[in-house]
C-alpha positions as CSV (number, residue, x, y, z in Angstrom):
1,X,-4.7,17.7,13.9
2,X,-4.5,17.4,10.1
3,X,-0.8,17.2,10.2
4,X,-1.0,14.6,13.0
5,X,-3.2,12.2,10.6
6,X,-1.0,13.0,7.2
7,X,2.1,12.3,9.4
8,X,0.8,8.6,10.8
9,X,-0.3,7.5,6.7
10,X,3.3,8.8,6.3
11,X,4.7,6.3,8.1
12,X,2.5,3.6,7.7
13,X,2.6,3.8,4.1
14,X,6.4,4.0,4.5
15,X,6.5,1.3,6.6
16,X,4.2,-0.7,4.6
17,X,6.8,0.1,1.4
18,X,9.7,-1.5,3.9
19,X,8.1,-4.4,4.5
20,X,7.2,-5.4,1.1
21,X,10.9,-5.0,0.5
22,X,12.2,-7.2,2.9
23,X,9.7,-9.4,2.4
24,X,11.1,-10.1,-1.4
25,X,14.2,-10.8,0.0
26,X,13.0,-13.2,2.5
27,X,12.2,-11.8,5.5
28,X,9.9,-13.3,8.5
29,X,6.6,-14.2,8.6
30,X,5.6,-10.9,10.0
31,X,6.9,-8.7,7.4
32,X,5.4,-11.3,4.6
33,X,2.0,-10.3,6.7
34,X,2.1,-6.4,6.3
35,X,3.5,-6.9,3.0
36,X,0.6,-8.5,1.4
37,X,-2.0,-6.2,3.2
38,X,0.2,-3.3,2.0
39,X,-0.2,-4.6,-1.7
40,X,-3.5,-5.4,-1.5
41,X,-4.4,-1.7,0.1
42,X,-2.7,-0.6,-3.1
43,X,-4.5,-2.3,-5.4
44,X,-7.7,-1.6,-4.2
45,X,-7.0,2.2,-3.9
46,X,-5.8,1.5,-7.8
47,X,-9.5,-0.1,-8.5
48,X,-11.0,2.8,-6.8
49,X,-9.2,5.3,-8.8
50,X,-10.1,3.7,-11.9
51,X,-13.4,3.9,-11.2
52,X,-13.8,7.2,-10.0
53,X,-11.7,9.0,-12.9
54,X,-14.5,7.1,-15.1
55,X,-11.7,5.2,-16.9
56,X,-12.6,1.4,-17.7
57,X,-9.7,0.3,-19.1
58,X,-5.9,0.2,-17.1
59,X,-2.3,0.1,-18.3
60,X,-1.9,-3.0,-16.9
């Protein structure tokens, strides 16, 4: 069951990675979509890593 769950954020992070590349390239609406959740999914798990190693500061 484990497998099952690390296998579908597998492919939706993958997925999620795809889109954000066509998407830079000018791809539909849809992919512009998923893109920008995809990014934003990212930056928050960022924030919350940032957070929980008790760092305040970020190489940004």
């Amino acid at each position: 069951m484990i497998l099952l769950a690390l296998s579908v954020i597998l492919v939706l992070t993958v997925g999620g990675c795809v889109c954000v590349w066509w998407a830079a390239r000018g791809g539909p609406r849809w992919t512009r979509a998923i893109a920008g959740a995809t990014l934003a999914a990212g930056s928050l798990a960022r924030r919350i890593s940032i957070k929980s190693n008790g760092s305040g500061s970020s190489d940004d």
